[in-house]
DOSEKE-370580 format. One line per field, with one value per residue (C-alpha): residue in one letter; x, y negated, z. Coordinates in steps of 0.5 Angstrom, whole numbers. Example, Ala and Ser with C-alpha at 12.3 -4.5 7.8 and 13.67 -1.06 7.14 Angstrom:
BEGIN
residu	(a|s)
u	(25|27)
v	(9|2)
w	(16|14)
END
This chain:
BEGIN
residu	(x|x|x|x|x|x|x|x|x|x|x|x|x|x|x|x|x|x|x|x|x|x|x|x|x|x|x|x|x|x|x|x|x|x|x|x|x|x|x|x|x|x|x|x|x|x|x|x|x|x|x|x|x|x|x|x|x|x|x|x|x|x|x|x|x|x|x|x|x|x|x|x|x|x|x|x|x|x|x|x|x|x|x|x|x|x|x|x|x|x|x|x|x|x|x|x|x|x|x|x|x|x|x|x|x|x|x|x|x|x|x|x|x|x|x|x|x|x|x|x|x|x|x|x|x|x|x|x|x|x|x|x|x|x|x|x|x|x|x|x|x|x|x|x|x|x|x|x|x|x|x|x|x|x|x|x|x|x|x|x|x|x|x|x|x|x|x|x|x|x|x|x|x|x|x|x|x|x|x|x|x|x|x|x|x|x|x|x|x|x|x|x|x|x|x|x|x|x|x|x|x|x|x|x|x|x|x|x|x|x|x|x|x|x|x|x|x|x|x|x|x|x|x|x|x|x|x|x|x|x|x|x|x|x|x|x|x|x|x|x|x|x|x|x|x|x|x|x|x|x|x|x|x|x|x|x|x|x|x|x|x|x|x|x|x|x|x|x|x|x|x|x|x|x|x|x|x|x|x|x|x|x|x|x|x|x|x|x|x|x|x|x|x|x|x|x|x|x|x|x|x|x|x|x|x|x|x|x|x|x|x|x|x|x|x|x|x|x|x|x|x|x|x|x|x|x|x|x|x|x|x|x|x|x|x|x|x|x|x|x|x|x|x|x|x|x|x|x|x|x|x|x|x|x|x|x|x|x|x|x|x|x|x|x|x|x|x|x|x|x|x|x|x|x|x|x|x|x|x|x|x|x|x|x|x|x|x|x|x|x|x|x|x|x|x|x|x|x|x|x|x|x|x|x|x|x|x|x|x|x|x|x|x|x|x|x|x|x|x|x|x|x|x|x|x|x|x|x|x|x|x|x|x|x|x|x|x|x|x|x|x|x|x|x|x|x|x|x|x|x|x|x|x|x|x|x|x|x|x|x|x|x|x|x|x|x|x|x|x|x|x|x|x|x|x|x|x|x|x|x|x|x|x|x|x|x|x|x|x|x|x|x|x|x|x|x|x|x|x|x|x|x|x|x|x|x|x|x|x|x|x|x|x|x|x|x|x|x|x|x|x|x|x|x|x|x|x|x|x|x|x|x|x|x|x|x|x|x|x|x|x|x|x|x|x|x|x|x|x|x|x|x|x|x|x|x|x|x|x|x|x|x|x|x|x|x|x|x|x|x|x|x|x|x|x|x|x|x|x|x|x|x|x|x|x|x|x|x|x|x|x|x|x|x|x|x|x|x|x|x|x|x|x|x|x|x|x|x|x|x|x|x|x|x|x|x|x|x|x|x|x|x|x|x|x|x|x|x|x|x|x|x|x|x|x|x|x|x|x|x|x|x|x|x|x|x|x|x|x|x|x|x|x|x|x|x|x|x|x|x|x|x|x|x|x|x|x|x|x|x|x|x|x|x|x|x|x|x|x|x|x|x|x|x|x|x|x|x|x|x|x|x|x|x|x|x|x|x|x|x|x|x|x|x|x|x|x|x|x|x|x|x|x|x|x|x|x|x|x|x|x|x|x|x|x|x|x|x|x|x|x|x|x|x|x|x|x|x|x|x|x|x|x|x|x|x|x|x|x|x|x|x|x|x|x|x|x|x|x|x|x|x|x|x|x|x|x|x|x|x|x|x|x|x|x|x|x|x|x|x|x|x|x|x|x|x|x|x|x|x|x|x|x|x|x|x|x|x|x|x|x|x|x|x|x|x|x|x|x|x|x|x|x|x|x|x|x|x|x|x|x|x|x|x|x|x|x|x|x|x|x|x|x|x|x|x|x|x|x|x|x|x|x|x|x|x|x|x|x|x|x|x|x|x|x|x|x|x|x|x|x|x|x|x|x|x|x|x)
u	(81|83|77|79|77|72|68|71|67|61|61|62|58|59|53|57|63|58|53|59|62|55|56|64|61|56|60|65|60|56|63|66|63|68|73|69|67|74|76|71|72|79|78|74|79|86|87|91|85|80|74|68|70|72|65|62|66|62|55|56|59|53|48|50|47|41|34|28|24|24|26|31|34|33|37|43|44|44|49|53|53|54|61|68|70|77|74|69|74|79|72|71|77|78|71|74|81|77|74|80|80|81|76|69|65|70|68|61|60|64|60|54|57|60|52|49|53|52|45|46|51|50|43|47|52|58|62|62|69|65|62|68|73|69|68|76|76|71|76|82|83|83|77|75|75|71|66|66|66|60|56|57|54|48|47|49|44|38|40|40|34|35|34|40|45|47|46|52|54|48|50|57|54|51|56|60|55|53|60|61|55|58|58|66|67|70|69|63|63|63|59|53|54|54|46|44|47|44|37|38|40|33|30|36|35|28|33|36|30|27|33|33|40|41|35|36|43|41|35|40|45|40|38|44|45|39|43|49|51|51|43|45|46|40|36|39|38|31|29|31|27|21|24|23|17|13|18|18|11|11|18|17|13|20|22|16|17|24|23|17|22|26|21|18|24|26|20|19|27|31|31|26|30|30|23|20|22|21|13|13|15|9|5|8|6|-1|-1|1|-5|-10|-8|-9|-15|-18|-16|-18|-23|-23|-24|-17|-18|-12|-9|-9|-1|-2|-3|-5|-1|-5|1|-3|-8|-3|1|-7|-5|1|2|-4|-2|5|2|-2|3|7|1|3|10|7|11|9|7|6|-1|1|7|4|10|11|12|14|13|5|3|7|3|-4|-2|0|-6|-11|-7|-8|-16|-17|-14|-17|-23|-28|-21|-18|-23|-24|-16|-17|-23|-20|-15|-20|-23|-18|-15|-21|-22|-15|-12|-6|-8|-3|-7|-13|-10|-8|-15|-18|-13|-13|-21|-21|-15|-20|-26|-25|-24|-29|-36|-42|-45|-39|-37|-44|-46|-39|-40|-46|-44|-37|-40|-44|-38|-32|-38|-37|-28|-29|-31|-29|-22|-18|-12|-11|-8|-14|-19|-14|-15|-23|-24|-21|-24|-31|-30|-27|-34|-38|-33|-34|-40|-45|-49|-53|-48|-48|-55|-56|-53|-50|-53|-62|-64|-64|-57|-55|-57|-53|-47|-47|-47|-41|-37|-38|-36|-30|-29|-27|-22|-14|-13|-10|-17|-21|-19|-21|-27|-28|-27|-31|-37|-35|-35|-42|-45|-43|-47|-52|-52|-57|-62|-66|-70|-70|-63|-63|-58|-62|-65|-58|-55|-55|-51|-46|-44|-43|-39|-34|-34|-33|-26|-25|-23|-20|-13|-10|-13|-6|-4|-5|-8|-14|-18|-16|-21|-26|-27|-26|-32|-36|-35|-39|-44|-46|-46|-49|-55|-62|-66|-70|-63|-62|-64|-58|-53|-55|-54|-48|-45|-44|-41|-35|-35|-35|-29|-24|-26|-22|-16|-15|-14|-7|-2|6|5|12|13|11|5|3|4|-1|-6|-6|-7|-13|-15|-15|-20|-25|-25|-26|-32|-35|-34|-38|-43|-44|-45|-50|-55|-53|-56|-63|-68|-70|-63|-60|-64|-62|-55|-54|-55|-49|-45|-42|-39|-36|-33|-30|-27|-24|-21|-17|-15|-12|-9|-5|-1|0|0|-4|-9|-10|-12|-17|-20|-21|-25|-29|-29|-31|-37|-39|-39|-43|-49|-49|-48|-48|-49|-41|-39|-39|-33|-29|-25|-23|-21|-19|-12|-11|-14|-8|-4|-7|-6|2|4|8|13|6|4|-3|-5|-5|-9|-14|-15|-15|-21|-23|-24|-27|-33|-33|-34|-39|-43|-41|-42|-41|-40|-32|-31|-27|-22|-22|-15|-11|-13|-12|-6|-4|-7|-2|3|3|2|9|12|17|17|10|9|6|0|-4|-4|-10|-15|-12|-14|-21|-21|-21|-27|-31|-28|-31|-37|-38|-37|-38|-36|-32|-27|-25|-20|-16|-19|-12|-7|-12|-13|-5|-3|-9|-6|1|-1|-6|1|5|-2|-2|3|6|9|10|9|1|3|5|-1|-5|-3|-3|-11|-12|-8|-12|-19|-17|-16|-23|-27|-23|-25|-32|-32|-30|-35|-42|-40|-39|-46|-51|-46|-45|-38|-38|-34|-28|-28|-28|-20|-19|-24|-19|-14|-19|-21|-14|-14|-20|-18|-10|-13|-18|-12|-8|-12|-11|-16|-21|-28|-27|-24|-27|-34|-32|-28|-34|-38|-33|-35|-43|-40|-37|-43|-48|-43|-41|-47|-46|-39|-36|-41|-36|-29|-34|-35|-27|-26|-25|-28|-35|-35|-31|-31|-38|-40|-36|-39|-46|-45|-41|-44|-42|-49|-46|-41|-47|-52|-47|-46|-53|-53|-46|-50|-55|-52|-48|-53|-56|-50|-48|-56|-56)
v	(-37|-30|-26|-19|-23|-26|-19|-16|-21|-21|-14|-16|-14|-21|-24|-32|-29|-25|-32|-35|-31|-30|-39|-39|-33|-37|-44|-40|-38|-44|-49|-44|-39|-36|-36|-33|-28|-26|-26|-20|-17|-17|-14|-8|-6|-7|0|-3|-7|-3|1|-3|-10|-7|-4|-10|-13|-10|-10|-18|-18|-13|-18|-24|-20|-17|-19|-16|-22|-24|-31|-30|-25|-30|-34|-30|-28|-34|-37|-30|-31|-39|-36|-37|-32|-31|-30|-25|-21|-21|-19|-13|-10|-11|-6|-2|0|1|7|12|9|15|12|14|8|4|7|8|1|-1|5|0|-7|-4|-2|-10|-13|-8|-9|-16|-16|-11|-13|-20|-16|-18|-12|-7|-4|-2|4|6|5|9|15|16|15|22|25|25|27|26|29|23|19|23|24|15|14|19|16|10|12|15|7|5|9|6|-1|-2|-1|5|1|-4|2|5|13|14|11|16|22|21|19|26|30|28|29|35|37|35|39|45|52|51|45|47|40|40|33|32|37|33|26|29|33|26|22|26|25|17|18|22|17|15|22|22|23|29|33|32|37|43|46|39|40|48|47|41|45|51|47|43|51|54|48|50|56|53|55|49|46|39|41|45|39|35|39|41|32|33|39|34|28|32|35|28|26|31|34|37|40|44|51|54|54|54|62|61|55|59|64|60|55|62|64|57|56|63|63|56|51|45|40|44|48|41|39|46|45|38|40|44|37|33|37|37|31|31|35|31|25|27|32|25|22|26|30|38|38|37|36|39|32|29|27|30|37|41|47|49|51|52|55|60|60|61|68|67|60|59|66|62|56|58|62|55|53|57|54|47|44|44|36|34|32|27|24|18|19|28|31|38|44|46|39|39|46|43|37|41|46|40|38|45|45|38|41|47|46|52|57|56|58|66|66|61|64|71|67|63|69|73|68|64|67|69|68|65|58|57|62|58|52|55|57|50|46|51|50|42|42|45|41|36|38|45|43|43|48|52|49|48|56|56|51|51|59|55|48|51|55|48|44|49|49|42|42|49|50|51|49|40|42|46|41|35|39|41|34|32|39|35|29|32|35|29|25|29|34|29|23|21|23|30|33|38|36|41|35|35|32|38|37|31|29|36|33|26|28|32|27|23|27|29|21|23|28|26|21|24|28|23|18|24|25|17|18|24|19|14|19|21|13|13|18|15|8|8|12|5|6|13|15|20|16|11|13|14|6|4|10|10|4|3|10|6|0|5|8|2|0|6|5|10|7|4|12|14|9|10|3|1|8|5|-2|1|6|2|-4|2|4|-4|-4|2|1|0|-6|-2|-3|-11|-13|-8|-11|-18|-17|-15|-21|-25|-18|-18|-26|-25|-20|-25|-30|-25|-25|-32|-33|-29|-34|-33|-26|-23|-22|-15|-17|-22|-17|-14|-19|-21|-14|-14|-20|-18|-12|-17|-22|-16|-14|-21|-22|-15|-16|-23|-21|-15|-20|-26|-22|-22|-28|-27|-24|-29|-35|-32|-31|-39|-41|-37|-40|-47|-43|-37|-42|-45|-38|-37|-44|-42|-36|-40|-45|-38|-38|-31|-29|-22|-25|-31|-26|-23|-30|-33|-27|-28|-35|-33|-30|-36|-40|-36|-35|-42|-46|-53|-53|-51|-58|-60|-55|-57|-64|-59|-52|-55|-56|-48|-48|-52|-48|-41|-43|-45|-40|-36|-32|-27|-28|-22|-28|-34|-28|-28|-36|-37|-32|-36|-44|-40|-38|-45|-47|-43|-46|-53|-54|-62|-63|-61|-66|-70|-64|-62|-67|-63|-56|-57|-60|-55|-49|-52|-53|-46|-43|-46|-44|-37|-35|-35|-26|-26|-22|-28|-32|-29|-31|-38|-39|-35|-40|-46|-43|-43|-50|-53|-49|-54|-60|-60|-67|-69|-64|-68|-72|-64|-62|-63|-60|-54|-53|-53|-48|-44|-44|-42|-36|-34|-35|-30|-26|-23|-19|-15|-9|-5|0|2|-3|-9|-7|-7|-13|-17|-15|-18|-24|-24|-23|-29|-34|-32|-33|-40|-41|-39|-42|-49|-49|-48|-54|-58|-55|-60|-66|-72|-71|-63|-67|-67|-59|-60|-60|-54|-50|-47|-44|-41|-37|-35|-33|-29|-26|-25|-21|-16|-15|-12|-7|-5|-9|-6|-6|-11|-17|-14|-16|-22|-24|-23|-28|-34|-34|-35|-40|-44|-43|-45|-50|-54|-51|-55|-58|-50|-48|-47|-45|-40|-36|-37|-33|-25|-25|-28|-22|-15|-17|-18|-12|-8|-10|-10|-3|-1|4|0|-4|-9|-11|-10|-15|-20|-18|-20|-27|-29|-27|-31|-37|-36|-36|-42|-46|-44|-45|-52)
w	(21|24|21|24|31|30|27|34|37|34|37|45|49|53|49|49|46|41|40|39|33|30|29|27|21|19|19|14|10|9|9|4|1|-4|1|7|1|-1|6|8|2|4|11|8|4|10|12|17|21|26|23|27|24|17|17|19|14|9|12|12|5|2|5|2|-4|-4|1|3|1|-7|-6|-3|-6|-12|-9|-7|-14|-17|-11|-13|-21|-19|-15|-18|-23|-20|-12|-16|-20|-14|-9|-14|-15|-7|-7|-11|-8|-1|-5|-4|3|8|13|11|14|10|3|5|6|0|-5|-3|-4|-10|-13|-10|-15|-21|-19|-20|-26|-31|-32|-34|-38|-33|-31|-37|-35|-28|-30|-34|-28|-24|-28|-29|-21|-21|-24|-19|-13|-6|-6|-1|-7|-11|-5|-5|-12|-14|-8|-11|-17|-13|-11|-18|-21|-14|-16|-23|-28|-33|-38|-37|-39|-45|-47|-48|-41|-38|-41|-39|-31|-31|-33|-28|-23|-25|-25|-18|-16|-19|-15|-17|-13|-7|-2|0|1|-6|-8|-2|-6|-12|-11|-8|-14|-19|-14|-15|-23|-25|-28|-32|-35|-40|-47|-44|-41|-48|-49|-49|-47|-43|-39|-39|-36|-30|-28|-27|-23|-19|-18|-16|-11|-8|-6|-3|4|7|9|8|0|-1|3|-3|-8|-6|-6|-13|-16|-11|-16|-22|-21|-22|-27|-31|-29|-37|-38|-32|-35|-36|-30|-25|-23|-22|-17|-14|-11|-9|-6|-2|1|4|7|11|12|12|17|18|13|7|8|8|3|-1|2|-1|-8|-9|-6|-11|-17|-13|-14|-21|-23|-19|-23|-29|-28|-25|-31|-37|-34|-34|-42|-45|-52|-57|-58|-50|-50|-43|-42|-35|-34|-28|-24|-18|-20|-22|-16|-11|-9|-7|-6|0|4|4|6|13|16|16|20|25|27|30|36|43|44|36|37|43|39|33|28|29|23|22|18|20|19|12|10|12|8|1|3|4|-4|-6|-4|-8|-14|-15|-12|-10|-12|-6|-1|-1|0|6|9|12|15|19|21|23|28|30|37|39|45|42|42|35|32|33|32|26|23|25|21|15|15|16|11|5|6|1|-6|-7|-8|-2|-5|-3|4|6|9|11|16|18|20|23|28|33|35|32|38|44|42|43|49|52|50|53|48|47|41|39|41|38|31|32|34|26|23|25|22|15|16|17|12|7|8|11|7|1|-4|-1|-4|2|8|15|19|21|26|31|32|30|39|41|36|39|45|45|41|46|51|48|48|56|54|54|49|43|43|44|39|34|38|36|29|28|31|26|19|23|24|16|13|15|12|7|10|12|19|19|22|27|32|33|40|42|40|46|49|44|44|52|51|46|51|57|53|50|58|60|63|58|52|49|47|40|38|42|44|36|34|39|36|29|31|34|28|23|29|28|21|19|24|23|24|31|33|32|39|42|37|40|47|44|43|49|52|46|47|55|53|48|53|59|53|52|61|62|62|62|60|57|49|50|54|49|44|46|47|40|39|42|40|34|35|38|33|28|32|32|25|23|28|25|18|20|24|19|14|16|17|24|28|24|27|34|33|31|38|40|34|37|43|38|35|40|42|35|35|42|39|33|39|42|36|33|27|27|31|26|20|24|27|20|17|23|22|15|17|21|16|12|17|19|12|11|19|19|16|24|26|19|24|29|24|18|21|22|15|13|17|14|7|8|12|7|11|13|6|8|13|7|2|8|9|1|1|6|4|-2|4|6|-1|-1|5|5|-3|-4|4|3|-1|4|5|-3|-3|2|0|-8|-6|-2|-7|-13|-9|-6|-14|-16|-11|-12|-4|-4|-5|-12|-9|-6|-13|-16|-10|-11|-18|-16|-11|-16|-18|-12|-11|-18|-17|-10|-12|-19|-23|-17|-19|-25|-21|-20|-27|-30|-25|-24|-33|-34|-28|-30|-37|-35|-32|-38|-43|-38|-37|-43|-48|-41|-43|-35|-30|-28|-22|-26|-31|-25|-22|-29|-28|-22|-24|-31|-27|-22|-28|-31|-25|-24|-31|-29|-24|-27|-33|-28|-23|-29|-33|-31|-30|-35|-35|-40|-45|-41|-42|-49|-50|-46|-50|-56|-50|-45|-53|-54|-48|-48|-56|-53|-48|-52|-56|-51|-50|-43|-39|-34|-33|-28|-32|-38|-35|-32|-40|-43|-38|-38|-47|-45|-39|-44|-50|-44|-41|-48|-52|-59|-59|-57|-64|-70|-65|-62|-68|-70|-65|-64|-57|-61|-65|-64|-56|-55|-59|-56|-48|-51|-52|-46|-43|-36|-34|-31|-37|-42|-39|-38|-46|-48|-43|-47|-54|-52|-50|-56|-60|-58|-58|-65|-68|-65)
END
């Protein structure tokens, strides 16, 4: 097969020449792998061969190794580590040749094939002359070698974890970045490489930091690049100090001055690439002393092993002066166009960091600023003035914020209304709905919001909702942080005489021609989703004429036939928003007594409705369709047994759908709703939906994230149907099992703890669950050989000593749901156990009342179970 054609043809423009190509490639690689492999490899590395088929080559040969989704990516890296050794080597050594190719795409694609496969290999201990042979590569000419060959350690340093190579190695890996990024280096394509090589090695470089001299001399030579001529390395180096500002938070303090000076002069005078980095360092470190101010509270005790150093309170009066001039640099058409971002919205968001950190500091540095400029004729000026006010609302105190706005909102209202700038309005529209989010409330003691002016206000957000779209889709924000402040003040809510008038409003924008820029139909429905549920009781009448109107509009959605993908797309979209608005206005009058009863009379035609929608096959509208059904159920209780014949189907389909793994979280969640409506009337579906849980729980396609809510899901299944879960008690009880085994002794990141925990609180509630649906049956003996495991567990898991508040409420539960259940038989395996002593008394004494009161209900249940 002439492979060089076949690439060539795989780019024609004819598409049956190009279809053709794609089916000979695809054959090859599934009739003879090794070969078709090999093959590529050996395209990439021919100097002889056009540069498209080589590069194409290369693009194919580093997809078969590496995939976005996890199972697939397992498997390519079994089927690699499964190939023949001789084809690997002989594919290796091609990969490596290709490195001093005088082609740049060549040796580009061959840097990242190379790292694909170190990423497979070396943590399997194969391949260890790799990084060897490359590092003698680095010290040869050409350049163009060097170029390819730091690149390829940049990728390497990407692919593989920092654990799986030595320090010897590391260090050797750094020197020769460093060197390559040196001043002396006279090919500023080495030198480019090298900075970003050094970008992807940071992680590797925890035992150097800690030196002093290494650590000295990498921060002066990333530094000296800051000041190379050539942008695209001062950009690279810039991403580096941004790097090393997170990862190394607490080694900065030697050279926080230094990088300050550097960073103020690429801001005021360097190009956009590079100031916006130099701005999103200061943002980096904002972050980090954000974290650890809300981790360890303003009071820093001498042994903290994290320390704040206050950097930014420090830089305050220099930092923020050179942040509001960049405000003043925005684009013409930034606030029309969704992805926009440049150097006035970067310095908004570090300047709004900045406000979060320090808090009340920031202000009299800001106030000035805003006064100066407010009322300019520039309308960059009062743009500026209007986004620095909204960007600090957020960190000082109210008593702080407070006067300020109350002297500002008359004037911020007439803006809206009057000025003659969109981009003014645009951002005054914002700066309100900071106000109302973050100044507005039962939380915030006093409030900038009375009665008087809670009408004037409505009435200009609603009428900004006409204005073009970008500043009416921030109108319908503002009106939606307004609607929310008042969730909690019962029937007094000073926007109830405007219900009505509201809601039309949000409909009437919802079908304006214009509605599909910025986002805006979206903001109306999510308006008018918290407009509904932050309603009072006077208002229930109003939401019940609501429902046929929203009905009426999903039936209008489901009529459109033969539309184009794009058509269809937006469709579904929209459907979605329908469904969404459908679900909140059922669970707000399904909550009380008397709406509840008249809104049964619509649900026969609702679900009718959703059912179609399911029969429209997409999968963004499925999610939205079965959180509303959800909602149903919930409302219509054991009367929704009569839809399950004809939803069960999509139920089936919900939870194996794998590939959209949000749409299968959704629809476990859901069966546990219908659980808990239907109780012992789910019986007749249990069999499918148990088989299809366990199925799905042993499957690696499946994203991790959605086997929580399965076994929760367990729980709320046994909880309804009680003794009759004995026939899955034996399945459900070892998959649970297994997942406890690999819940505990996990050493990782935040994410995975995170993770651990949600997987961990899963199998509590499953527990939980199991133990009160067979509570008052006959058949609690068969719990009784399960009980040694679930208390390891429970001891295993107060010995990590890392659980949050959640699983420990839900740990400490599962022990009086077993004492309660098990009573006697449980007594003297109970008072082995760690969890009955040190676990229980440390959650009596929690100061969480929630934790603390299921703390005295296990105390008790145990101590009935031992006294018996």
């Amino acid at each position: 097969m002439e492979v060089t054609q076949v690439l060539l043809n795989a780019q024609s423009i004819d598409g049956t020449v190009r279809k053709n190509a794609e089916e000979s490639l695809k054959q090859f690689q599934e009739q003879n792998l090794p070969g078709f492999l090999l093959s590529l490899s050996g395209e990439l590395a021919n100097e002889e061969k056009p540069v498209e088929t080589r590069k194409l080559a290369g693009l194919i040969l580093k997809n078969a190794l590496d995939a976005k989704e996890e199972h697939r990516k397992f498997e390519l890296v079994q089927r690699w580590l499964s190939l023949d050794g001789n084809a690997k080597s002989q594919i290796k050594a091609s990969l490596l040749t290709t490195l001093s190719s005088i082609v740049s795409d060549a040796r580009s694609t061959a840097s990242q094939a190379i790292a694909k496969v170190a990423g497979i290999e070396l943590p399997q201990k194969q391949w260890p002359e790799l990084i060897g042979s490359l590092l003698s590569n680095v010290n040869q000419q050409p350049a163009h070698a060097k170029q390819a060959t730091l690149e390829t350690l940049g990728y390497l340093c990407e692919e593989v974890p920092p654990n799986v190579i030595d320090q010897d190695q590391v260090n050797k890996i750094l020197t020769a970045v460093v060197q390559g990024m040196s001043a002396s280096e006279v090919n500023t394509d080495v030198r480019l490489a090298a900075t970003r090589a050094l970008y992807n090695a940071i992680g590797f470089a925890q035992a150097n930091f800690i030196n002093d001299m290494e650590r000295d001399y990498l921060m002066r030579v990333v530094c000296e690049a800051t000041l190379s001529p050539e942008s695209r390395i001062r950009q690279a180096a810039f991403e580096c100090l941004v790097s090393i500002s997170s990862t190394y938070y607490e080694k900065l303090a030697a050279y926080i001055q230094d990088i300050f000076n550097i960073k103020v002069k690429a801001v005021r005078e360097d190009e956009e690439p590079v100031a916006l980095q130099a701005i999103e360092f200061w943002s980096s470190i904002c972050d980090e002393e954000i974290d650890i101010l809300e981790e360890f509270g303003v009071d820093f005790t001498g042994d903290s092993d994290i320390t704040c150093f206050y950097f930014i309170k420090q830089a305050l009066p220099a930092l923020v002066p050179m942040l509001l001039e960049t405000l003043l640099k925005q684009e013409e058409d930034q606030d029309q166009d969704e992805g926009a971002w440049n150097i006035a919205m970067a310095g908004g968001t570090c300047l709004g960091l900045v406000a979060r950190t320090v808090g009340d500091d920031i202000v009299p540095f800001v106030v000035p600023f805003i006064e100066e400029n407010i009322q300019k004729p520039d309308w960059r000026q009062r743009e500026a003035a209007t986004y620095a006010f909204g960007s600090i609302l957020e960190g000082p105190s109210p008593e702080k914020l407070i006067p300020l706005v109350n002297v500002a909102l008359n004037f911020m209202l007439s803006a809206l209304t009057k000025d003659p700038s969109s981009h003014v309005k645009d951002t005054t529209a914002w700066a309100l709905g900071r106000i109302f989010e973050f100044l507005h409330g039962s939380a915030v003691g006093s409030t900038v919001i009375t009665q008087e002016n809670c009408q004037q206000l409505g009435t200009v957000l609603l009428q900004s909702m006409n204005d073009t779209p970008n500043v009416a889709e921030k109108a319908c924000g503002a009106l939606y942080f307004l609607a929310q402040g008042y969730e909690e003040v019962g029937p007094l809510s000073p926007l109830t005489p405007f219900f009505q008038e509201i809601v039309q409003s949000l409909l009437t924008v919802t079908h304006r021609e214009d509605a599909g820029e910025s986002r805006l139909r979206t903001a109306a429905y999510e308006t008018l989703n918290e407009v509904v549920r932050c309603s009072t009781d006077e208002t229930a009448p109003l939401v019940l004429q609501l429902v046929p109107v929203i009905m009426m509009e999903l039936h209008n959605t489901l009529e459109g036939q033969n539309l184009s993908s794009d058509g269809r797309e937006k469709q579904s979209e929209l459907q979605g928003l329908l469904c969404g608005c459908l679900q909140v206005i059922i669970q707000k009058l399904g909550s009380s007594e008397p709406t509840k009863y008249v809104l049964m009379q619509f649900a026969d035609q609702v679900m009718g409705l959703f059912l179609r929608v399911f029969a429209c096959r997409s999968a963004t509208v499925h999610e939205e369709a079965m959180l509303a059904i959800g909602a149903v159920a919930y409302v219509t209780g054991a009367d929704f047994a009569k839809y399950m014949p004809e939803f069960y189907r999509y139920l089936e389909m919900g939870l194996q759908n794998f590939e959209e793994y949000q749409v299968c979280a959704v629809t476990v969640g859901v069966v546990g709703d219908i659980c808990r409506a239907l109780e012992e009337k789910i019986v007749p579906y249990c069999d499918g939906i148990m088989t299809q849980l366990l199925k799905n729980l042993s499957s690696n396609q499946l994203n991790r994230s959605v086997k929580p809510p399965i076994f929760s899901c367990f729980g709320d299944i046994a909880l309804a149907v009680g003794e009759y879960f004995e026939k899955y008690l034996m399945w459900a009880m070892s998959a649970l099992q297994r997942a406890a085994e690999l819940s505990t002794h996990v050493a990782g990141d935040d994410e995975l703890t995170e993770y651990t925990n949600s997987l961990r609180n899963g199998i509590l509630e499953a527990y939980s669950g199991i133990f009160q649906g067979f509570k008052s049956s006959a058949k609690t003996q068969l719990l009784i050989p399960y009980a040694p495991h679930i208390l390891q567990f429970l001891d295993g898991i107060y010995m990590e000593k890392d659980m949050d508040d959640v699983v420990m409420k839900t740990a400490i539960g599962v022990l009086g749901d077993l004492a309660d259940t098990l009573g006697s038989h449980a007594g003297s395996l109970i008072q082995q156990s760690l969890s009955s002593k040190d676990f229980l008394n440390e959650c009596l004494s929690s100061e969480d009342l929630m934790i603390k009161e299921s703390a005295e209900w296990a105390k008790l249940a145990i101590s009935r179970a031992i006294s018996v």
